[in-house]
N, C-alpha and C positions, 0 to 999 in steps of 0.2 A: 866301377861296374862289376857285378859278380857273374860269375860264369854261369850258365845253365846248370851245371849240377849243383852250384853254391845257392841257386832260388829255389833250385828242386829238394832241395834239404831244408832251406826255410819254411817252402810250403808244407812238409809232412812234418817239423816241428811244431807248425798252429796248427795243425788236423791234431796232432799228438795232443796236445795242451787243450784244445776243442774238446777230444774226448775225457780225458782227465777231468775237465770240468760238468760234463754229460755224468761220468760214472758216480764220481761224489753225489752227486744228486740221486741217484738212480740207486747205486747202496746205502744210502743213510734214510730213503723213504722204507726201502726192504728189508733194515736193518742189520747188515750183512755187514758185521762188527770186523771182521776178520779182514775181511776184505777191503774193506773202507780203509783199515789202519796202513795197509799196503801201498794206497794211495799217496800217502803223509814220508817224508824222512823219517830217521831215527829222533833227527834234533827240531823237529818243525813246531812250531809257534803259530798255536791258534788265537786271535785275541780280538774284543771287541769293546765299547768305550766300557764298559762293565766288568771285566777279566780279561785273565789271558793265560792260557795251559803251552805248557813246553813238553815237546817227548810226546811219539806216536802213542803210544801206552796212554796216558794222561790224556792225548785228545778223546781218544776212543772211548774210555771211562768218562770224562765229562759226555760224551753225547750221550751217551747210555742213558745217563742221570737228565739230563734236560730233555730227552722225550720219553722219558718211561711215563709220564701225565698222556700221554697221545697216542690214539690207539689206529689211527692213521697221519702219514703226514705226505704232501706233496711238494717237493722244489723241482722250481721252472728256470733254468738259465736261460734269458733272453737272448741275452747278447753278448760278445768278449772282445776286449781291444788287447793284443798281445804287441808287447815291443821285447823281441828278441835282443837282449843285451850279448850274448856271447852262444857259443857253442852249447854250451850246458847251464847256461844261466837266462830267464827271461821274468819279464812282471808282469802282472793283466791287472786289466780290470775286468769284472761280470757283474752285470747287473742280472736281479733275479728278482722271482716270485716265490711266494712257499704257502700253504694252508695247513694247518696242524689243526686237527681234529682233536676231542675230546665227549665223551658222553655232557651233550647239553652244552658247551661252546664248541665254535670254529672260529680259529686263531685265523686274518689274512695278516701276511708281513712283505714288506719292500723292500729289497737290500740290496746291498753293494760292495761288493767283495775285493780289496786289491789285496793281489797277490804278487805272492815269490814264487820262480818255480826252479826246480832244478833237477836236473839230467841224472842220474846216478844208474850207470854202464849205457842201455839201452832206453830208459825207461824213465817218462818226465812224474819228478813230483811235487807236491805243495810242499814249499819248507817255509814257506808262511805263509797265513791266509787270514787277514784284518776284515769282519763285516763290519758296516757301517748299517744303520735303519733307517728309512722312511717314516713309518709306522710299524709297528703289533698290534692290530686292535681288532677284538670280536667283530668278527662280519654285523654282527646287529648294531654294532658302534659306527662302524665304517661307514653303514649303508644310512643311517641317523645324520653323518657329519660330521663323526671327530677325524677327520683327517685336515680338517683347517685346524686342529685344539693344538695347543703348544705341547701338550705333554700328549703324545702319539704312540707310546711305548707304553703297553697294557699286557704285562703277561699275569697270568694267573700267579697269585701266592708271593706279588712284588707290587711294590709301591709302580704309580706309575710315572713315567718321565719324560723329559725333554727327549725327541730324536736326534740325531747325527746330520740327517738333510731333511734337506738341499743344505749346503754345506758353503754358506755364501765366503764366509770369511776365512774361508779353505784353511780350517784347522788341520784337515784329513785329507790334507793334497793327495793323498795314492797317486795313482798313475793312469792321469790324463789322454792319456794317448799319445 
């Protein structure tokens, strides 16, 4: 059993990690490069079935580059399942929404993020962060039907593909809760 100040530290570590996950949202639609990279470790590993970028530097320049086509964007984190593994160590899952704008398309995308997170002095960050897809596909697509098509993954200026979920054959265990 843990003592009241040992739950009272758990609770402000998922408020911490709550916000952490609020902010990445909330700087990458504002584009607030600086700030976002603050978010990230030095060593953190962003990666999806598609790529994967190592090194804050290297996340922040890949985001750069994959929304400079959008001239707005919105992510929505729904929900987050955090299991605090230690002191300075925890993983989640967040499921999310996001729209990404462009003159003449709008991107809808479903995602699912499991993460790493890790404490470094006062302060939680992503030192890895795995998205998983739903779908990408033009709200004109979406609203048409291709979200039962097999290949659900429609970004501009790329072939289109298979998604990642629902994730039956749990290639992408992340962290279940």
């Amino acid at each position: 059993m843990h003592t009241l100040e040992q739950r009272i530290a758990r609770l402000e570590d998922r408020f911490a990690i709550n916000d952490l996950v609020v902010s990445y949202a909330t700087l990458l639609d504002d584009a607030q490069w600086d700030a976002l990279g603050e978010l990230f470790t030095q060593d953190a590993v962003f990666g999806s079935a598609n790529s994967t970028t190592t090194g804050r530097a290297a996340i922040i320049e890949n985001f750069k580059v994959k929304h400079a086509p959008f001239t707005a964007t919105w992510h929505d984190p729904h929900g987050i399942v955090v299991d605090l593994v230690d002191e300075n160590h925890a993983t989640g899952t967040v499921i999310a929404y996001a729209e990404l704008g462009a003159p003449n398309l709008t991107l809808s995308t479903s995602i699912r993020y499991h993460d790493d997170y890790r404490r470094e002095g006062n302060v939680w960050r992503f030192a890895k962060r795995h998205v998983l897809s739903l779908y990408s596909i033009p709200l004109s697509e979406l609203a048409a039907g291709a979200l039962g098509d097999r290949e659900r993954k429609r970004w501009p200026g790329r072939p289109a593909g298979a998604a990642e979920l629902p994730d039956f054959d749990r290639v992408f265990p992340g962290y279940p809760g």
